[in-house]
C-alpha positions in Angstrom: 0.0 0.0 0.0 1.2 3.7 -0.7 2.0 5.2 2.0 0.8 8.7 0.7 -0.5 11.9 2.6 -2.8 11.2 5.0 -3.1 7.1 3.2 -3.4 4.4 3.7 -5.5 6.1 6.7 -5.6 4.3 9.9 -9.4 3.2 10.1 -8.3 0.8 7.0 -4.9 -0.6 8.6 -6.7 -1.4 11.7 -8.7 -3.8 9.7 -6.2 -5.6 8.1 -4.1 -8.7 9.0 -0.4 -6.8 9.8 1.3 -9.7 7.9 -0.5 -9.3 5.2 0.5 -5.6 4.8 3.6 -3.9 3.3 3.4 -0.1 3.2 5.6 2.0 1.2 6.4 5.4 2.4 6.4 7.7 -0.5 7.2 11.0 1.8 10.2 10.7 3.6 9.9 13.5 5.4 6.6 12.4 6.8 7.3 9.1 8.5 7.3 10.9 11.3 3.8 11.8 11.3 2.3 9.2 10.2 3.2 7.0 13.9 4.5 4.0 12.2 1.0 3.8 10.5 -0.3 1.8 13.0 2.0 -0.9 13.7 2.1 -2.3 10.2 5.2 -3.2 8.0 6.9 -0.4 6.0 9.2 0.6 4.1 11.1 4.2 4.6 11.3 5.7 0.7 11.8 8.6 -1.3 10.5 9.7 -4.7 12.9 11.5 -6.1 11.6 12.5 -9.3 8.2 12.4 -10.7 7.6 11.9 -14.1 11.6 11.5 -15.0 11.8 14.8 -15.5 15.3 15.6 -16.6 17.4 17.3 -13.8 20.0 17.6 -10.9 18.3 17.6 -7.3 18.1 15.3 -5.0 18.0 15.5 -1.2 21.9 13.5 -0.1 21.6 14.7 3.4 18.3 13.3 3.9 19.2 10.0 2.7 22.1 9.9 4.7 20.3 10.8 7.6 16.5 9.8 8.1 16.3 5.9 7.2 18.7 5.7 10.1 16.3 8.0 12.1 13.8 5.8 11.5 15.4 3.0 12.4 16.3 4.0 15.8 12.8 5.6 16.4 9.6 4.0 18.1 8.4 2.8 15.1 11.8 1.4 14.0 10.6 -1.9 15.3 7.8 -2.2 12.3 10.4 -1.0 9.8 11.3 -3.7 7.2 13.6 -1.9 4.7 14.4 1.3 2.6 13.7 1.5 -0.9 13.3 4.2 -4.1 9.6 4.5 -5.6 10.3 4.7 -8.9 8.9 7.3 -11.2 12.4 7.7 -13.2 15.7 6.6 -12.6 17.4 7.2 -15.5 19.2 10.4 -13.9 20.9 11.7 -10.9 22.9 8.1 -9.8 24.4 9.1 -6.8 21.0 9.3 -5.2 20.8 5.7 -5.1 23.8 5.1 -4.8 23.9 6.5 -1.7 20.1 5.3 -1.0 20.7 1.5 -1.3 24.3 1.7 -0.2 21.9 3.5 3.6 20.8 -0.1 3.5 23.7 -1.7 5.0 24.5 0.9 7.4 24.1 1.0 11.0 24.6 4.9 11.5 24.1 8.0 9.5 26.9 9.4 7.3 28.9 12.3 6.5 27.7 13.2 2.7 30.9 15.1 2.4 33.3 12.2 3.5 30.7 9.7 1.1 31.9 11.9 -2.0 35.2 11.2 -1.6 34.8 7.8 -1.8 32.2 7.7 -4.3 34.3 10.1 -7.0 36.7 7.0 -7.2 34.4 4.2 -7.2 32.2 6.3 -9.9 35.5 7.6 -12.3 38.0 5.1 -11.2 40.1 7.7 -9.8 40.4 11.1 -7.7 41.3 14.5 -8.5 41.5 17.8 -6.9 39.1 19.1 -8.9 36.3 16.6 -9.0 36.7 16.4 -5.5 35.8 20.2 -4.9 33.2 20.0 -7.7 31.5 17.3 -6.4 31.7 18.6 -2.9 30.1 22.1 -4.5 26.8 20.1 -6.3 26.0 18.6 -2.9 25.6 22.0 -1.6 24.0 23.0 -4.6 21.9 20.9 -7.0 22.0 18.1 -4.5 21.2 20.1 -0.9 17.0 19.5 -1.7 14.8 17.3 -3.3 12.5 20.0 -5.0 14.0 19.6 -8.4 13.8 22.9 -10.6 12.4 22.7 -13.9 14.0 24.1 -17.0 12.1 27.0 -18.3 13.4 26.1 -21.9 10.8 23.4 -21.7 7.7 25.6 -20.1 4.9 26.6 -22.1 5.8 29.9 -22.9 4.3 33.1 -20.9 4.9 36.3 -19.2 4.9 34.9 -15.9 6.0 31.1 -15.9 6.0 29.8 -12.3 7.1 25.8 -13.2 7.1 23.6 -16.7 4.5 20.7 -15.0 1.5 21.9 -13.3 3.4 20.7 -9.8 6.8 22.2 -10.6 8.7 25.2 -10.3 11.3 27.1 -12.1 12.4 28.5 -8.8 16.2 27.9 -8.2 16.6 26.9 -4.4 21.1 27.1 -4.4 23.6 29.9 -5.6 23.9 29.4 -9.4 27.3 30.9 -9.0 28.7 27.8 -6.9 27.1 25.1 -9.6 29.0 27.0 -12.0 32.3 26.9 -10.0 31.3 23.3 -9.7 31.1 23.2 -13.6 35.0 25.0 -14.0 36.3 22.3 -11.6 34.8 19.2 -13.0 35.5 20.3 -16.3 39.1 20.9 -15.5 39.8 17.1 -15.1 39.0 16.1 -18.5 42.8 16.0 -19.5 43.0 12.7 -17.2 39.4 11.8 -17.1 38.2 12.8 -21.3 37.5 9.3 -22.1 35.6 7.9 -19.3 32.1 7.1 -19.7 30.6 8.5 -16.6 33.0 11.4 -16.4 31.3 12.1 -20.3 27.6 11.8 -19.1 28.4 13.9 -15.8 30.0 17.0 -17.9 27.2 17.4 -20.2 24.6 16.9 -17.4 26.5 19.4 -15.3 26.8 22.0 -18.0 23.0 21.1 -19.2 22.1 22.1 -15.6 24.3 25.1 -15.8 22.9 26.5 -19.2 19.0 25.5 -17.5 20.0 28.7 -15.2 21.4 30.8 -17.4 18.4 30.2 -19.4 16.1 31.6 -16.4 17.8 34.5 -16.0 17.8 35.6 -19.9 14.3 34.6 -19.5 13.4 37.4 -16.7 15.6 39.6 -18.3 13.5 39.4 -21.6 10.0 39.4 -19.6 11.5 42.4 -17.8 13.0 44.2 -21.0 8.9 43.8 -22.7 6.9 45.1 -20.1 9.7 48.0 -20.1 8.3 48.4 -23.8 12.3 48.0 -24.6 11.8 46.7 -28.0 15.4 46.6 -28.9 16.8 45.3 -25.5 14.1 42.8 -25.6 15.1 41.2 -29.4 18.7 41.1 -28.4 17.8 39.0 -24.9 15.2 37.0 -26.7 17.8 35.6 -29.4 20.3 34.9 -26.8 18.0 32.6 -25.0 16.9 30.9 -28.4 20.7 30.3 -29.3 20.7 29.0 -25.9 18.2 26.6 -26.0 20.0 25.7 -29.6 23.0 24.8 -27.6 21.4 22.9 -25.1 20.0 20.8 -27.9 23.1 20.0 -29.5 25.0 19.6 -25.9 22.4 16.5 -25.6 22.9 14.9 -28.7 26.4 13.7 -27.7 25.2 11.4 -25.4 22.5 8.4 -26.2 21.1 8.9 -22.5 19.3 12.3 -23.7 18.2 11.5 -27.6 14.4 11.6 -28.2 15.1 9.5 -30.9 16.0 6.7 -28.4 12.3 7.3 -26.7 10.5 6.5 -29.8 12.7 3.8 -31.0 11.7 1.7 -28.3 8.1 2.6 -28.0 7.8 1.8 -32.2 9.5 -1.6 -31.5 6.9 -2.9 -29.1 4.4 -2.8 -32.2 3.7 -5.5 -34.5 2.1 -3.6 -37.5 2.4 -0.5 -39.3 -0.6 0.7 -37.1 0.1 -0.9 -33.4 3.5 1.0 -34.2 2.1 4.1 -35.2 0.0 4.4 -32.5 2.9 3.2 -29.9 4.8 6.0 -31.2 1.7 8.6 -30.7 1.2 7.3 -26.8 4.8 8.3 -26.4 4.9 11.3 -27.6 1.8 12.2 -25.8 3.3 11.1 -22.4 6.5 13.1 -22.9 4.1 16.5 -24.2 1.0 16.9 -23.1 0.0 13.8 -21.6 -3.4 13.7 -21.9 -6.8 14.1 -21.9 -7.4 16.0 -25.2 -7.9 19.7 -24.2 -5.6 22.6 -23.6 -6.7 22.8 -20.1 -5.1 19.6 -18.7 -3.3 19.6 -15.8 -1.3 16.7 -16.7 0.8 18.8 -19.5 4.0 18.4 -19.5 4.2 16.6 -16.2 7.0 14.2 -17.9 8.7 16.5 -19.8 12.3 15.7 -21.0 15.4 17.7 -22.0 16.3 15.1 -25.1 18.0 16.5 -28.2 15.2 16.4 -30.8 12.4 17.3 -28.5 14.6 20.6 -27.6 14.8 21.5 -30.9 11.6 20.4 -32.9 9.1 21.0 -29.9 10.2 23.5 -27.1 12.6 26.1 -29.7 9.2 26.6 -31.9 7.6 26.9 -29.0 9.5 29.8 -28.0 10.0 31.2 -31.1 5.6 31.2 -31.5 5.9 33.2 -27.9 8.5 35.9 -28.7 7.6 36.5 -32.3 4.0 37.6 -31.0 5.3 39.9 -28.1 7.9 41.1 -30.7 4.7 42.3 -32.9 2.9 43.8 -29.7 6.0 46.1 -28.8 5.4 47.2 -33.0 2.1 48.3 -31.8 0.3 45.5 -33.5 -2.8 44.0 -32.0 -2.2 41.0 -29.7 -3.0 37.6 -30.9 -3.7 34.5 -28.9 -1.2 32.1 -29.2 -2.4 28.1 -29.4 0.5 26.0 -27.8 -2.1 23.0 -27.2 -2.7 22.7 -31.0 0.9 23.0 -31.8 1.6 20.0 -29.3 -0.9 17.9 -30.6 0.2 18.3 -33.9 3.7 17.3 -33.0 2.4 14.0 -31.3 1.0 13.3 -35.1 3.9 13.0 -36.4 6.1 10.1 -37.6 9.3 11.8 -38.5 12.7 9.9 -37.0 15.2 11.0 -34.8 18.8 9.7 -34.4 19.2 6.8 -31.5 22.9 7.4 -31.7 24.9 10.2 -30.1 27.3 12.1 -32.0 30.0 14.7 -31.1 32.2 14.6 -28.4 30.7 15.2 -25.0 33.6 16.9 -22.9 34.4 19.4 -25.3 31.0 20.2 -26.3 30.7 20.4 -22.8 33.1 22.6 -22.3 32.5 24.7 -25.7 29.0 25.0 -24.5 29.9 26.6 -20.7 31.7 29.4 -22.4 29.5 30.4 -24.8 26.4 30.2 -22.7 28.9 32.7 -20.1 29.5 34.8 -22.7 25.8 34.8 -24.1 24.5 36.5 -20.3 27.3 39.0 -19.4 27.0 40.6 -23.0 23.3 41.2 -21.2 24.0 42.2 -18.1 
């Protein structure tokens, strides 16, 4: 049973056999509350990502901490085991790493101290620098478990708040330390270039990196219209579409962020032209917006992705649709309503292919993409 808000509520687990029961704790930070629920087997969890949304976050501190809390607490006697519910897994590693590796541990542990240990068993070796920069995204990126949410994958607005209807833009660390983290990790690659994880990490990093940079062109631009600069406001607007252009082709050096990858798997699960067809629509839907067939869901973009090939052919036009028409109401022309929903469904129409297989090289994309994305934002402030 989920172990959810205020469910399973206690009126139900008081009529149930207890060894019959197995509840999962889906709020970690709630255990607490809930008293043990009753007396009945469970399970102390976290949920770190709903709908695989593509990100760094993720609460180490907590991990390290509360399953041992729990264990030692009056309801420690009921508690059977720790474990990830699983919405997406397919980013941010160290979080279960250092999740399942809580499992054999008798007391908490110093998240700091764990780094150390877990830059060598990840790369294969230590550095200087990936030391510091890995010590820098746990007090960043991985210091909470509310995972922002790129605003180059929002539906566009004057005032966007969060890309899901749950979610926030909201950056909760100093964007200024993640990039520091960004210099220092990157600085390893003359040892560390052609290692696989090292690969994925710098363009993750840097993806995060260019995420905020992306926000703060963004209020700059909202800031520059409702100033009526027209000319101010052209110059920021282009820089953030040539930054969402390089976050596209960051992503396409490695296979872990390729739409193309996404639909190849979804058309393969058909038998005909039309089972594949429409396996290919459901996940495009799922990724967009999700269902039911109305502009006022709140289910769009709940599982929104940062993949090469969904950055450039959905959320880029996207953009473009959005400044082109405040572009035209700074010219004094009259406003005109802009359909996003219509757009989005016409994209989840389509049949057109996308490359499964990552091209370029990742560290010096990487690394190419961190300086022009620096340069892009001081030439506005």
């Amino acid at each position: 049973m989920q172990g959810w808000q205020s469910n399973p509520r206690k009126e139900l687990l008081d009529g149930l056999a207890r060894d019959r029961i197995l509840v999962l704790n889906l709020e970690s930070d709630d255990w607490e509350k809930r008293t043990g629920f009753s007396g009945s087997p469970w399970v102390w969890g976290i949920v770190n990502n709903f709908g695989e949304n593509t990100g760094m976050f993720g609460d180490l501190r907590q991990i390290a901490r509360e399953p041992i809390r729990a264990r030692r607490s009056p309801y420690g006697r009921t508690l059977v085991g720790i474990g990830a519910l699983m919405e997406g897994v397919n980013n941010n590693p160290v979080v279960y790493d250092l999740l399942f590796d809580m499992a054999w541990r008798d007391a908490p542990v110093d998240v700091h101290q764990w780094l150390g240990e877990y830059v060598k068993y990840r790369y294969g070796r230590t550095t200087p620098q990936l030391e510091r920069a890995w010590q820098l995204l746990a007090d960043t990126v991985y210091h909470s478990n509310t995972g922002q949410q790129s605003i180059f994958c929002a539906r566009p607005s004057l005032n966007v708040k969060g890309v899901s209807t749950w979610g926030t833009t909201q950056i909760t660390y100093d964007p200024a330390k993640l990039e520091e983290a960004a210099r220092d990790f990157l600085a390893a690659s003359d040892q560390l270039a052609s290692n696989d994880a090292y690969q994925l990490d710098a363009v993750d990093i840097v993806r995060q990196v260019l995420d905020d940079r992306g926000l703060t062109l963004y209020q700059q631009m909202v800031g520059q219209y409702e100033a009526k600069d027209a000319s101010a406001f052209q110059k920021t607007a282009s820089a953030f579409l040539q930054l969402l252009r390089e976050q596209d082709s960051l992503l396409a050096t490695r296979k872990e962020f390729l739409l193309g990858t996404w639909l190849d798997a979804a058309t393969a699960m058909g038998r005909t032209e039309t089972e594949r067809a429409l396996c290919e629509r459901n996940a495009r839907m799922q990724i967009t917006y999700w269902g039911p067939e109305g502009p006022a869901t709140d289910a769009h973009d709940y599982a929104f992705k940062q993949w090469s090939g969904l950055l450039r052919d959905l959320y880029l036009p996207r953009w473009e649709i959005f400044i082109r028409e405040l572009g035209s109401r700074l010219q004094g022309k009259p406003a005109a309503d802009m359909h996003y929903f219509e757009f989005e469904k016409d994209w989840t129409q389509r049949q057109n292919q996308y490359p499964s297989a990552a091209s370029g090289d990742p560290v010096a994309t990487a690394k190419e993409a961190f300086g022009n994305a620096s340069n892009m934002v001081q030439e506005k402030r």
